[in-house]
N, C-alpha and C positions, 0 to 999 in steps of 0.2 A: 717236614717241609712246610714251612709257611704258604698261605693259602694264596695269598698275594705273586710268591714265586714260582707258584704251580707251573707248569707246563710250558715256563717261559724259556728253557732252553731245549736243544733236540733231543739231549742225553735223558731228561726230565719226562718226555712223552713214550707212551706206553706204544705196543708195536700195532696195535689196532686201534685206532682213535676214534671218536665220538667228536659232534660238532663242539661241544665245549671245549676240548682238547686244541683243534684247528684255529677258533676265534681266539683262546688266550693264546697261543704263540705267534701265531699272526699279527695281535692287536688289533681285531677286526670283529663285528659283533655276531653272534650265532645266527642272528637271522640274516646277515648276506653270507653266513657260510652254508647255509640249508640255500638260499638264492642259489649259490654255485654250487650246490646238487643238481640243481634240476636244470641246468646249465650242459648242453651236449659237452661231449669231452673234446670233440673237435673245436670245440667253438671256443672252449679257456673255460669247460666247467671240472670240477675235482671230480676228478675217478672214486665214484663209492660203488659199495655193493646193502644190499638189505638183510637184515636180521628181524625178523617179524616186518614189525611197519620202524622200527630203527636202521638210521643210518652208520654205515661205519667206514671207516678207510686206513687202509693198509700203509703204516709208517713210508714204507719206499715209494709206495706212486708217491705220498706227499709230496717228497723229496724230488722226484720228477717231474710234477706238477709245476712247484715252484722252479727248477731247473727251468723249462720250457716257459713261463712268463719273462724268466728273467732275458732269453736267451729273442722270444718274440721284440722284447722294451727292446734289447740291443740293435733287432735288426730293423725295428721303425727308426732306428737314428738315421 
């Protein structure tokens, strides 16, 4: 896999992700994706759990997470 193509689709990410995983498929950089750790879950931050001092996040909440923003945009309309 090209290194450029990493993780750019959902099939392509692995089922426990690492902030690098989250910022290349998102297109967004690792340090607002560690911002949205430390972001309450209530508030629009991404559901992680800790491995030592690493963070990680479980493919489905992703999918949730973004679920739930997109479904937040809809109902500011």
């Amino acid at each position: 896999m090209n290194r450029t193509e990493e993780f750019t689709t959902w099939e392509s990410l692995p089922e426990t992700l690492q902030a690098k995983h989250i910022a290349a498929y998102l297109g967004i950089s690792r340090r607002r994706v560690y911002e949205l750790f430390q972001i309450h879950v209530e508030h629009g931050g991404i559901p992680n759990f800790e491995i030592g001092i690493s963070k990680r996040v479980e493919k489905a909440d992703l999918k949730q997470w973004i679920k739930q923003q997109k479904e937040k945009k809809t109902e500011q309309r």
